[in-house]
GUDREN-609800 format. One line per 3 residues: their letters; for each residue x, y, z of C-alpha. Coordinates in pm, whole numbers, padded with zeros to 5 digits. Layout:
BEGIN
A) X Y Z ~ ...;
//
This chain:
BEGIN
XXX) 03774 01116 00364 ~ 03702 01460 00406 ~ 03526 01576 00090;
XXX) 03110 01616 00213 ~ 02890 01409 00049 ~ 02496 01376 00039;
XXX) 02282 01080 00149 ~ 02002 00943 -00070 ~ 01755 00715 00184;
XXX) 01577 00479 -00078 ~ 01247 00377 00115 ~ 00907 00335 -00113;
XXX) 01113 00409 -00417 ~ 01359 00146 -00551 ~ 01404 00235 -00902;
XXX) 01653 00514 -01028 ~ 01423 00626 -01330 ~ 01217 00936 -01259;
XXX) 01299 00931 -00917 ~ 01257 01294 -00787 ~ 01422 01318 -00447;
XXX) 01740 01108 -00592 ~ 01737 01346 -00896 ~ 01781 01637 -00614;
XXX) 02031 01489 -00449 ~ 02241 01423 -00732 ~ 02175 01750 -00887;
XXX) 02306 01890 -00579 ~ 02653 01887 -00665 ~ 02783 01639 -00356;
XXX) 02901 01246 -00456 ~ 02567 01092 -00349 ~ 02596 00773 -00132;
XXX) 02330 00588 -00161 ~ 02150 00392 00115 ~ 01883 00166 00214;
XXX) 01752 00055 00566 ~ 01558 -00265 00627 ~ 01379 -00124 00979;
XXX) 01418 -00364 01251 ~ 01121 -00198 01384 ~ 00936 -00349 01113;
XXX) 01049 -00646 01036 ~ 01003 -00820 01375 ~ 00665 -00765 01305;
XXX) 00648 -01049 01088 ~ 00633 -01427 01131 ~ 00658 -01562 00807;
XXX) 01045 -01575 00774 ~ 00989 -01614 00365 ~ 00729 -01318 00404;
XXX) 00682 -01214 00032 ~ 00728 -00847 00033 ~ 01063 -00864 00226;
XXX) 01197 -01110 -00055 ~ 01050 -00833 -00348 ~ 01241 -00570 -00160;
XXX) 01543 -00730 -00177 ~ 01539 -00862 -00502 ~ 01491 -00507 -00634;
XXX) 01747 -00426 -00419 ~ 01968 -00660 -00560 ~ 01875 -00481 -00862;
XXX) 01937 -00118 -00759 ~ 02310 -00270 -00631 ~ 02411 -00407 -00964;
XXX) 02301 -00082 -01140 ~ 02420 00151 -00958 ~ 02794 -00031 -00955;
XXX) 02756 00015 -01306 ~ 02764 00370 -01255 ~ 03043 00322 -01050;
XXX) 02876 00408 -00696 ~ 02751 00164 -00444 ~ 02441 00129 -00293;
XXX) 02488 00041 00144 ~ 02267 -00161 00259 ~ 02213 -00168 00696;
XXX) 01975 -00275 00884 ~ 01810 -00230 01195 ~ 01641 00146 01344;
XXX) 01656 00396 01140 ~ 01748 00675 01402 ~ 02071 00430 01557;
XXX) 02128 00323 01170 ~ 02216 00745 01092 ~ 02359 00789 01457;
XXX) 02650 00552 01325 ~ 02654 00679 00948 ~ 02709 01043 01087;
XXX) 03025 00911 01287 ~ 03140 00723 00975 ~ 03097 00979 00672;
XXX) 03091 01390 00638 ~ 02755 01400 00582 ~ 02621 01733 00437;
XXX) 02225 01596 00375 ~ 02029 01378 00338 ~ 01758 01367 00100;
XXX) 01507 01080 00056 ~ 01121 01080 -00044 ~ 00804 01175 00150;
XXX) 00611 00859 00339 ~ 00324 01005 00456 ~ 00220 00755 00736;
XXX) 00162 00800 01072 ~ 00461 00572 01186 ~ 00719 00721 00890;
XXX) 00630 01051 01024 ~ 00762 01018 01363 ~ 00992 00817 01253;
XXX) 01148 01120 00986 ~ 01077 01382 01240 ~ 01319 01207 01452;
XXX) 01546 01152 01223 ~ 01520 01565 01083 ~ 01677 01625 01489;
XXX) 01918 01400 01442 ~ 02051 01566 01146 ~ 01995 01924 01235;
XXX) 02220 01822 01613 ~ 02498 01788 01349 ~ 02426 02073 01131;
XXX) 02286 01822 00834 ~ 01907 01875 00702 ~ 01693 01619 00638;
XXX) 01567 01708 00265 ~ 01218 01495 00158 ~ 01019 01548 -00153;
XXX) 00720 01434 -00334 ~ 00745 01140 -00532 ~ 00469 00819 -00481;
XXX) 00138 01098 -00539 ~ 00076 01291 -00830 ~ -00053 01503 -00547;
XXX) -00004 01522 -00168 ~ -00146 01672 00213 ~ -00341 01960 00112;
XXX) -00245 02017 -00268 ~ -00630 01910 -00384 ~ -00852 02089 -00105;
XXX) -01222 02245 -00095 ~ -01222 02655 -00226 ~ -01196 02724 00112;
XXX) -00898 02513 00190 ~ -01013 02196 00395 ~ -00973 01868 00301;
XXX) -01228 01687 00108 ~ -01422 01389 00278 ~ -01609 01214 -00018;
XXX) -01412 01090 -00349 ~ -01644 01218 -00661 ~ -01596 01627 -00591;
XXX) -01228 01503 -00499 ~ -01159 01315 -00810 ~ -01323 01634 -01035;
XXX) -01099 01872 -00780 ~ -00819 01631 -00858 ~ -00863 01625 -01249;
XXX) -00925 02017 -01257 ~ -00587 02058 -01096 ~ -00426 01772 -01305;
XXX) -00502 01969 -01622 ~ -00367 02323 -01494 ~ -00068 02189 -01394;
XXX) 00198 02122 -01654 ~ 00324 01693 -01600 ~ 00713 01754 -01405;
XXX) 00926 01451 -01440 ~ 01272 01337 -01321 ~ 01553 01219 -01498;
XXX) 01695 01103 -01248 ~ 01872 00817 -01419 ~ 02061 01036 -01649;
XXX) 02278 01187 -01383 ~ 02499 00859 -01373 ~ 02786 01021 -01235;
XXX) 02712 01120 -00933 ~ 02710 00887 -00730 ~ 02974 00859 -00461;
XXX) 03290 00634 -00652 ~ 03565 00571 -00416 ~ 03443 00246 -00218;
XXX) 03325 -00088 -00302 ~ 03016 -00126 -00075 ~ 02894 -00553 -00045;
XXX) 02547 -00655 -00041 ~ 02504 -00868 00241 ~ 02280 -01173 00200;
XXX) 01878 -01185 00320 ~ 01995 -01458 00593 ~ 02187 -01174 00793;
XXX) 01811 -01043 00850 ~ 01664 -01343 00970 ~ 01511 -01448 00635;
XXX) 01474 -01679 00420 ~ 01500 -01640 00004 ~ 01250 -01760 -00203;
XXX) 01150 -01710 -00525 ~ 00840 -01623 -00563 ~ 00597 -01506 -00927;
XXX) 00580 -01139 -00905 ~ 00364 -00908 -01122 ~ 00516 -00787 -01397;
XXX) 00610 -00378 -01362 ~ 00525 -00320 -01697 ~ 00159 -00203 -01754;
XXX) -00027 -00442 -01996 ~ -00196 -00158 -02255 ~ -00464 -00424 -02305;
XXX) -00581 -00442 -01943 ~ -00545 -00101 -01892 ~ -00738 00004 -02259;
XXX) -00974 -00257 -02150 ~ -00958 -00188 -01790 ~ -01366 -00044 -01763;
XXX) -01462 -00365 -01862 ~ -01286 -00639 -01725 ~ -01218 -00494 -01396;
XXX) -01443 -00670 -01166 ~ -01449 -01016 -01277 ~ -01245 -01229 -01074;
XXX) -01186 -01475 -01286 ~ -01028 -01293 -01594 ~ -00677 -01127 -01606;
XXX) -00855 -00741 -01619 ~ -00683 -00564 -01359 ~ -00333 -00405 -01381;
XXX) -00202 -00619 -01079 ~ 00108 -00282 -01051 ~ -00051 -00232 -00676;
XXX) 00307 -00376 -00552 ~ 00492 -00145 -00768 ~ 00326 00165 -00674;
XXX) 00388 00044 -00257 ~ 00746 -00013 -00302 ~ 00806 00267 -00587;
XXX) 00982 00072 -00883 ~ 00740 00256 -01095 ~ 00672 00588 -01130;
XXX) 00330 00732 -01048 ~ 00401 01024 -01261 ~ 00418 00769 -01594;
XXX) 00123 00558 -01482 ~ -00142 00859 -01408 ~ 00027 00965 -01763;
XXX) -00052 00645 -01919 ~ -00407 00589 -01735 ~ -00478 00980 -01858;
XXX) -00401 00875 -02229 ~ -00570 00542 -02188 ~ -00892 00465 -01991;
XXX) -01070 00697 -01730 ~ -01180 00408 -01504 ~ -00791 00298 -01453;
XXX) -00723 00689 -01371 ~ -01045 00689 -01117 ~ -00853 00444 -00935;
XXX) -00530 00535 -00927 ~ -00725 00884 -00761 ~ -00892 00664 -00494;
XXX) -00534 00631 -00378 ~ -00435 00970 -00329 ~ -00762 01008 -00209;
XXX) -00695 00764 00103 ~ -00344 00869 00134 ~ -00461 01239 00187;
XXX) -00734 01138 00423 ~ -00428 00932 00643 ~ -00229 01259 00622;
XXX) -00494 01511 00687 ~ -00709 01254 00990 ~ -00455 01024 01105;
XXX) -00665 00908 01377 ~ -00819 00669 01068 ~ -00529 00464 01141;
XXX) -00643 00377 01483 ~ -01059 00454 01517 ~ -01312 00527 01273;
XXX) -01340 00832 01041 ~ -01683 00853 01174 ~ -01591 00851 01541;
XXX) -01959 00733 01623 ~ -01934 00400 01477 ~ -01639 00359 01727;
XXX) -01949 00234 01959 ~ -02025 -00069 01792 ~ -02066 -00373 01980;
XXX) -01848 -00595 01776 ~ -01962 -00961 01833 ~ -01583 -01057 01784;
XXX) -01649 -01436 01775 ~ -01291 -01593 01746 ~ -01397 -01917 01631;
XXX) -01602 -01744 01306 ~ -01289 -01476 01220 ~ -01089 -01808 01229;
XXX) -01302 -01936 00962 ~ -01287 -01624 00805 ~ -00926 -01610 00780;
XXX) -00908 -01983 00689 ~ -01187 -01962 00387 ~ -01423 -02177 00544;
XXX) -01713 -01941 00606 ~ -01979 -02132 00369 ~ -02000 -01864 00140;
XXX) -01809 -01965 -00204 ~ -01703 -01604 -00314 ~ -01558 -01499 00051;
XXX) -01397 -01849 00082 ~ -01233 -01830 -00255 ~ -01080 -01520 -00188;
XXX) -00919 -01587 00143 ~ -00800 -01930 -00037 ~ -00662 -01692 -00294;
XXX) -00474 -01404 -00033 ~ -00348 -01715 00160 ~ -00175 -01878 -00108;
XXX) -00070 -01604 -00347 ~ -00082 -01284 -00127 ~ -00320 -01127 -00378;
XXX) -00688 -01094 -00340 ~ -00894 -00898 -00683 ~ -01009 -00577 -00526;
XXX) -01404 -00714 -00630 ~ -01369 -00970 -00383 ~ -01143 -00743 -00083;
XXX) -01463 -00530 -00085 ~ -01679 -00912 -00065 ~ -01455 -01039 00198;
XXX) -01425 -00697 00418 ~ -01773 -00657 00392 ~ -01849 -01003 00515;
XXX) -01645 -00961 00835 ~ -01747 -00660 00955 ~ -02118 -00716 00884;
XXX) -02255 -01032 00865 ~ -01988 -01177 01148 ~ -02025 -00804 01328;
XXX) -01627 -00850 01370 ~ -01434 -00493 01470 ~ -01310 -00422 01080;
XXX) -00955 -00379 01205 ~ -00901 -00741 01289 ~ -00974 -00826 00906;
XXX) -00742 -00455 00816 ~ -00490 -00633 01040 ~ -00492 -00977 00889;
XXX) -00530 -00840 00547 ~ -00162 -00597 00635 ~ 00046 -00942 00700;
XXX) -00098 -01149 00402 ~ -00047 -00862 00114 ~ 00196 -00811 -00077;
XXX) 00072 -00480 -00217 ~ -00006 -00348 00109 ~ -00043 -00013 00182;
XXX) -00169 00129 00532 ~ -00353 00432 00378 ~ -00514 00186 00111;
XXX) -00616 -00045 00294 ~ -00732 00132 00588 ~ -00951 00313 00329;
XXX) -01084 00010 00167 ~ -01200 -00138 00507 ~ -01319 00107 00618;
XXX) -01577 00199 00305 ~ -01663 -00169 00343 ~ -01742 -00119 00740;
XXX) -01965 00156 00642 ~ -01708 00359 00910 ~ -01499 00549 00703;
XXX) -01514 00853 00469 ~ -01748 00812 00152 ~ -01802 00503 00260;
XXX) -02104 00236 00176 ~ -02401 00322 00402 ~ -02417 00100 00759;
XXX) -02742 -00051 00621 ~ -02598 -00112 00266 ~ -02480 -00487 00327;
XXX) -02314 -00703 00020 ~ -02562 -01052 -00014 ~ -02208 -01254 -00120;
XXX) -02397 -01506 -00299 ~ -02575 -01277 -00507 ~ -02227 -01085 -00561;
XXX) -02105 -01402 -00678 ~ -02395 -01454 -00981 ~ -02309 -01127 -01090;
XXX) -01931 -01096 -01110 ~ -01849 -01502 -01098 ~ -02161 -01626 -01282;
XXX) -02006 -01937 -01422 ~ -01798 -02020 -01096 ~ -01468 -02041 -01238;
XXX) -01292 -01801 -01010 ~ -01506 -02000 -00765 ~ -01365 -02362 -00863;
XXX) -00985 -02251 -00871 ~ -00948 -02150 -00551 ~ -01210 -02403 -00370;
XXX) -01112 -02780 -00449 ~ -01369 -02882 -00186 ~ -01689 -02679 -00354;
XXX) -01954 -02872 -00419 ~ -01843 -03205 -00202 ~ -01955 -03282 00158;
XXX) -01619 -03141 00273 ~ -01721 -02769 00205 ~ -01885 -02608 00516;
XXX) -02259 -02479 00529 ~ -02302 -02129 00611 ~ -02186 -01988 00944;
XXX) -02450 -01757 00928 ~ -02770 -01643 00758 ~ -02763 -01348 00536;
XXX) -03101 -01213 00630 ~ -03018 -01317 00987 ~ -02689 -01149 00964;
XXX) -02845 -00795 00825 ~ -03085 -00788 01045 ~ -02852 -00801 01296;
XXX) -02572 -00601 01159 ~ -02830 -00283 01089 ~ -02944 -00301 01477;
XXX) -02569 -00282 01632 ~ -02506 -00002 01373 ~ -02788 00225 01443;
XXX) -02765 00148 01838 ~ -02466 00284 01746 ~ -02555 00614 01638;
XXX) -02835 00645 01920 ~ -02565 00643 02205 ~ -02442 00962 02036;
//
C-alpha cells in the first residue's frame, strides 16, 4: 500500500462523538487508521489481574471496534510501549501523522515528547489537541499571566472566560467515511494482556438530570444516590466534557463548580508538576510522618474504629468507588490523625479507583493534607465522628458497608481525636519553623 494515511491514537477518549482530535484527523483528507495502545508500561503496574478499569477500557473498546467496522474502518488494537509500538507501525504503514488528544500528565508528557522525535526522524508530526478540558495550561491565568493558586478567583476567571468564548464542538461522528477501508483489523482477546474479563456494574454515561438539577442538595450525603457518579467517563473520555460543562451550565451551578475543580487541578499538574512528587507547599515536605505500618494497614483494611472512615474504605475495596464526602473523611484521617505521608493513602487510593485521575486525586489529597494549593489549613482537622452526625446522621451509609458495627467484632479507636490533633498541629507547625 502506498497511498499515506493518518493515525488517530485513542488514549483518554474512547468515544467517536464530539471527539476533536479524531474530527481533525479525519477532516484531514488521509484514510484515518485508527489505533489504540494498552501501555505495557502501565499495566505491569497492577496486581489485580481483573483490575476494573482495564476491563472498562476494553469493553469500550470492544465498543469503538464494532462501530467503527460499521463504518467500514477498523480500529488496531497493540499493546505494549508506546515508542516500540510506533517504531513497528512506521515500518508497516506510510504514515503521514498522527494525531491523538492532549494528556497533560507528567508521565504522558515524556512519553508524547518521545514519541513527537520519533515521528519527526521519519518526516511524520505528531498532531495533539484539546479535548478532556473545557480549558487547558495557561488558557485561565491571573491579568498578568501566571497561573492561579487558589480555586474561587479561578472558578470566577474560569466562568468570565466561559461566557466570552463562543461553546466549539466536534462532529466528529459524522465524518463516517473516513476511516481507512481496505483491511479487516481483529480484536484480540483481554487474555493476550495478561487479564482476566469480568463483568463488572459500571456507572451509567448518561447524566441523570435529577441528580444533576438536584445536585446542590444531595451531594454530600453518602447514603443517597446525589452525585453524578460520570468521574469514570470523564478519565477515560466516552463523554464529552464540552456537553457536560454545557449541561452543568444549563442545570445547577454547584455540579459546574465541580467539574471547574478539575481543570483547576489539572492546570496546577501542568503548570507545577513537582505536585506529583512533593508538596505544593514545599515546606510541609518536612513533616515527620509517623508512618506506622500496622495503623495504614488498618486504614486500608477499614478497621480504624472510626465508622465513617471504615465504611468508606469497605466501600473503595469492594466497589472501587468511594463518595467524594467521605475521600475528603478518609484522606484527612490518614494524613492527620495517623500523621501518615499523604502519598501512601494518594498511592493506595490510584490502584483501588476506578475513576482515577493523577491530577484529581493528587489535588484532593493534597487539600485534605493541608499541603497543597487552596488547601484546608494544617490546623483545620476533620473530627470523623462528628462528620458522620452531620452527613450520615441516621447511619445508613454507615450500616451498608460495616456488617460488624455495633458488635464486639468492630475495633475501638486506634487513636484519640483530641490526642491525634494535638499531635498532628505540633508536627505541622515544627514544620514550618525549620523553614
Amino acid at each position: 500500500m502506498t497511498r499515506p494515511v493518518n493515525i488517530f491514537w485513542f488514549r483518554r477518549d474512547l468515544r467517536l462523538e464530539d471527539n476533536c482530535g479524531l474530527f481533525h484527523a479525519l477532516s484531514d483528507g488521509k484514510p484515518v487508521l485508527p489505533v489504540f495502545i494498552f501501555d505495557t508500561n502501565i499495566l505491569k503496574q497492577l496486581s489485580d489481574k481483573a483490575d476494573r478499569r482495564v476491563n472498562f477500557i476494553y469493553e469500550h473498546i470492544e465498543k469503538l471496534h464494532k462501530k467503527i467496522a460499521l463504518y467500514g474502518g477498523s480500529l488496531m488494537v497493540r499493546h505494549g510501549d508506546p515508542f516500540t509500538v510506533f517504531s513497528q507501525l512506521m515500518s508497516e504503514w506510510p504514515v503521514a501523522g498522527v494525531f491523538t488528544n492532549t494528556d497533560y500528565e507528567p508521565f504522558a508528557t515524556e512519553r508524547d515528547n518521545r514519541i513527537r522525535e520519533l515521528l519527526k526522524q521519519k518526516n511524520a508530526g505528531l498532531h495533539s489537541f484539546k479535548d478532556q478540558v473545557m480549558f487547558e495550561k495557561k488558557e485561565v491565568v491571573k491579568d498578568n499571566g501566571e497561573p492561579y493558586t487558589v480555586f474561587t478567583p479561578y472558578m470566577r476567571r474560569w466562568k468570565q472566560v466561559f461566557s466570552e468564548k463562543e461553546m466549539v464542538c466536534f462532529p466528529s461522528e459524522k465524518k463516517k467515511g473516513g476511516f481507512y477501508q481496505e483491511k479487516k483489523i481483529p480484536l484480540p482477546p483481554l487474555s493476550v494482556l495478561g487479564f482476566e474479563r469480568k463483568v463488572y456494574d459500571y456507572p451509567s454515561s448518561t447524566p441523570d438530570p435529577e441528580i444533576i438539577q438536584n445536585y446542590h442538595l444531595t451531594r454530600d450525603m453518602p447514603w443517597q444516590e446525589g452525585t453524578s457518579r460520570l468521574g469514570v467517563h470523564l478519565r477515560f473520555g466516552t463523554i464529552s466534557i464540552r456537553k457536560i460543562i454545557q449541561l452543568a451550565a444549563a442545570m445547577n451551578e454547584t455540579f459546574l463548580n465541580e467539574l471547574i475543580w478539575r481543570e483547576f487541578y489539572m492546570m496546577i499538574l501542568w503548570n507545577f508538576p513537582h505536585v506529583s512528587r512533593q508538596a505544593f507547599k514545599t515546606v510541609y515536605d518536612r513533616i515527620v510522618w509517623r508512618n506506622n505500618t500496622s495503623e495504614f494497614q488498618a486504614w486500608c483494611n477499614g478497621e480504624t474504629g472510626y465508622p465513617m472512615v471504615d465504611a468508606g474504605m469497605k466501600q473503595l475495596n469492594a466497589s472501587g468507588y468511594m463518595h467524594n464526602r467521605v475521600r475528603m473523611i478518609t484522606a484527612a484521617f490518614l494524613s492527620k490523625h495517623l500523621l501518615t505521608d499523604w502519598r501512601w493513602g494518594e498511592a493506595y487510593f490510584a490502584e483501588k479507583l476506578l475513576d482515577y485521575e493523577l491530577s484529581s486525586n493528587n489535588g484532593g489529597w493534597q487539600w485534605a493534607a493541608g499541603t497543597g494549593c487552596d488547601a484546608a489549613p494544617y490546623f483545620r482537622i476533620f473530627n470523623p465522628t462528628l462528620q458522620q452526625k452531620k452527613f450520615d446522621p441516621e447511619m445508613r451509609y454507615i450500616r451498608n458497608w460495616l456488617q460488624n458495627y455495633g458488635s464486639p467484632a468492630y475495633p475501638k479507636p486506634i487513636v484519640e481525636h483530641a490526642f491525634a490533633r494535638k499531635h498532628a498541629i505540633m508536627a505541622f507547625s515544627e514544620a514550618i519553623k525549620r523553614t
